[in-house]
N, C-alpha and C positions, 0 to 999 in steps of 0.2 A: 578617491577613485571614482570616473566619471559611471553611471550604469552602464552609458550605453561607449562600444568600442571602435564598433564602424566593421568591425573583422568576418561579421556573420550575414555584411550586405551582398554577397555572391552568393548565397546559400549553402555556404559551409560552416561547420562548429569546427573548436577543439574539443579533440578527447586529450585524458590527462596526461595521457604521453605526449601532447603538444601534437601527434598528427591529426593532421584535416578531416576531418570526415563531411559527404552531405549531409543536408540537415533530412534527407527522407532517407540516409542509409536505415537499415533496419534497427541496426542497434543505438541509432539517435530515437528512433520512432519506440522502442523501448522502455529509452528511461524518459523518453516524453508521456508515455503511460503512468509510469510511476509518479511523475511528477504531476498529473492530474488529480493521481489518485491521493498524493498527501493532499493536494489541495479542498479535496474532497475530506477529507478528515480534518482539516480545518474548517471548513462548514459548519461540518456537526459541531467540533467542539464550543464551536458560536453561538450555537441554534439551544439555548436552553435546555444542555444537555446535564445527567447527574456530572456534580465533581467529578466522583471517586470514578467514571465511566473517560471523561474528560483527561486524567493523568491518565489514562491507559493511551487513549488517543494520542497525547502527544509524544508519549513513549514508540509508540508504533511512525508516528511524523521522523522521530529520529533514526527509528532504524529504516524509513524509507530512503532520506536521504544518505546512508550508507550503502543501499540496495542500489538507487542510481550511480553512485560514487562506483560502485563496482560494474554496474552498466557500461559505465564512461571509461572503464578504464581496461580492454582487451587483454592490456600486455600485464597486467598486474604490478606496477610500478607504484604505485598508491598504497594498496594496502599495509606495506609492509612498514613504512613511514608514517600512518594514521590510523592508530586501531579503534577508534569510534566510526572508521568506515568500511567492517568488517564486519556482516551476516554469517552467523555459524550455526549451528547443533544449540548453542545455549540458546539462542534467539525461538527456535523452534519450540524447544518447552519450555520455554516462557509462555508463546502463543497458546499451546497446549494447555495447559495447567491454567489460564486466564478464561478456554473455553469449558472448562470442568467444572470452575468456580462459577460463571456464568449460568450454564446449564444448569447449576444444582436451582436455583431460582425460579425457573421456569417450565409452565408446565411442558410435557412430552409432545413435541409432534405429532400428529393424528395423520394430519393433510395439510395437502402445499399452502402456503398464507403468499397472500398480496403483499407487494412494496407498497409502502403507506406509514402510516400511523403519525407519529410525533414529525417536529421538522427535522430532529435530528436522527430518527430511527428512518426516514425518508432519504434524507443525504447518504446514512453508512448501507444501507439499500444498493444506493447508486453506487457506493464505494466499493460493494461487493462484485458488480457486473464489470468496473472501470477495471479491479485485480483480478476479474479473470480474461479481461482483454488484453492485459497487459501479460497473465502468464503465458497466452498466445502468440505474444509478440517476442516474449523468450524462449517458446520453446523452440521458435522459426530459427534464431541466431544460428548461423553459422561462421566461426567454429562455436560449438554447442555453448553455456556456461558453465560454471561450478554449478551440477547439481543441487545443493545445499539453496542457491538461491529458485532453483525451481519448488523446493520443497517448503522454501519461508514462505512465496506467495501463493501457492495450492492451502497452504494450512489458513494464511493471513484470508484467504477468502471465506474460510468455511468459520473464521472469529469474527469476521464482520456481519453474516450471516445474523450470528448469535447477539451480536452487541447490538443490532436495529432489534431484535428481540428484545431485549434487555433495557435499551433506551424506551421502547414501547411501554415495555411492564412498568419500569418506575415511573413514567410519565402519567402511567395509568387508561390506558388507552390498547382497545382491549383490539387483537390481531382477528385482519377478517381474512375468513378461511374461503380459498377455494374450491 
């Protein structure tokens, strides 16, 4: 299969119902966020980051691209045919229970800290700002989404928060505070 199709030189995609959509309809602009933002978590995992910080990362890659997968797909003909492209309730505490473990590590909060430190606590920084752009881009969708995925990226934001945290402390590299 060639990459390129020729199909998208008018400025339209397919969604996975096979209709056309533009490429600046909202919900392309969407899961074009999401798809930044795993990219952006491919960075980090590049960027001499901990292992055990690294599988969480790619774990979080996979359920992005389920997260666009359900972007892409309005009429919900997808989901019921590929359930690795399926954001739920377990996905959520997963995130949760990942920011608990995290936290228990790090000291408390005082005051606001700069984007900075290591190159991979610098990248999931950027990844934080990229998932709340991106939940902005879904909460515009109309008709609205499954909730459920407004809830995965409001949490996904506030774990990445914590993982340039986290990246910082193992890397040792200590957070400057505002």
């Amino acid at each position: 299969m060639k990459i390129y199709t020729r199909t998208g030189d008018t400025g339209e995609t397919s969604l996975f119902s096979g209709d056309r959509a533009r490429k600046d309809d909202p919900r392309v602009d969407a899961y074009g966020e999401i798809d930044e933002l795993n990219a952006w978590l491919g960075l980090a995992r590049a960027s001499k980051l901990d292992p055990a910080l690294g599988q969480d990362l790619e774990a979080l890659q996979r359920d992005l691209f389920a997260l666009g997968a359900q972007l892409a797909d309005p009429a919900d003909t997808l989901a019921p045919r590929v359930t690795k492209a399926v954001i739920d309730d377990d996905h959520i505490r997963r995130i949760e229970q990942l920011i608990d473990r995290l936290e228990g590590e790090l000291s408390p909060l005082r005051r606001f800290i700069l984007a900075g430190g290591t190159e991979a606590g610098a990248a999931l920084h950027v990844a934080r700002t990229v998932c709340r752009r991106a939940e902005r881009r879904m909460v515009a969708l109309d008709p609205p989404i499954d909730p459920v995925l407004l809830r995965y990226v409001n949490r996904l934001s506030d774990l990445l928060f914590v993982l340039a945290r986290a990246a910082n402390h193992r890397g040792g590299v200590p957070e400057t505070q505002w």
